[in-house]
C-alpha positions, -999 to +999 in steps of 0.1 A: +135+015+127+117+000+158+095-023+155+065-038+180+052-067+191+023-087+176-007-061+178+009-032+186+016-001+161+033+028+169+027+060+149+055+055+128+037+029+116+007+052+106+035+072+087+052+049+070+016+033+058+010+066+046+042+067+027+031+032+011-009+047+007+009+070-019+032+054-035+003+028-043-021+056-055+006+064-081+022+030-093-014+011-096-025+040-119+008+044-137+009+003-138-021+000-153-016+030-182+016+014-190-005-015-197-030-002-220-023-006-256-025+022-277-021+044-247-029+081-251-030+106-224-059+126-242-081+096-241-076+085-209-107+085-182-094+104-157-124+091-132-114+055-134-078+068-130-085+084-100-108+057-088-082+031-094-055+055-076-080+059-045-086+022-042-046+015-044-038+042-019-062+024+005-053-013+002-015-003+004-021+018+034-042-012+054-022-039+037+010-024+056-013-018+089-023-056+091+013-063+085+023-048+108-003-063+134+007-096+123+045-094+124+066-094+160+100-070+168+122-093+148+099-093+116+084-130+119+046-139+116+021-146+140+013-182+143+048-190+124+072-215+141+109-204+142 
């Protein structure tokens, strides 16, 4: 995996956000069902489901963005000493 230096991205990095856009959308959801007590899946309100999945799916995907914007080609943070 190559990396890049502090503010760069490469379009793996678009990809692989992607990758952690959906693997948000579903474990925040799932997460949050698991959660509930008395959990039934002809009860649930699919809207909020969905809203909750859309919201995870976007705050994975620019979490690991600005990650990536903030970390150099050996991993370490900008502004860190080391």
């Amino acid at each position: 995996m190559t990396q890049t230096g502090y503010l760069r991205l490469t379009s793996g990095d678009f990809v692989r956000g992607l990758v952690m856009a959906v693997l948000s959308g579903v474990l925040l959801p799932l997460s949050a069902a698991i959660q509930t007590p008395g959990f039934s899946i002809d009860t649930v309100n699919w809207h909020g489901v969905f809203v909750l999945a859309a919201n995870g799916a976007i705050i994975g995907f620019v979490g690991y963005i600005i990650k990536n914007l903030a970390t150099n080609d050996e991993g370490k943070v900008l502004g860190t000493l080391g």
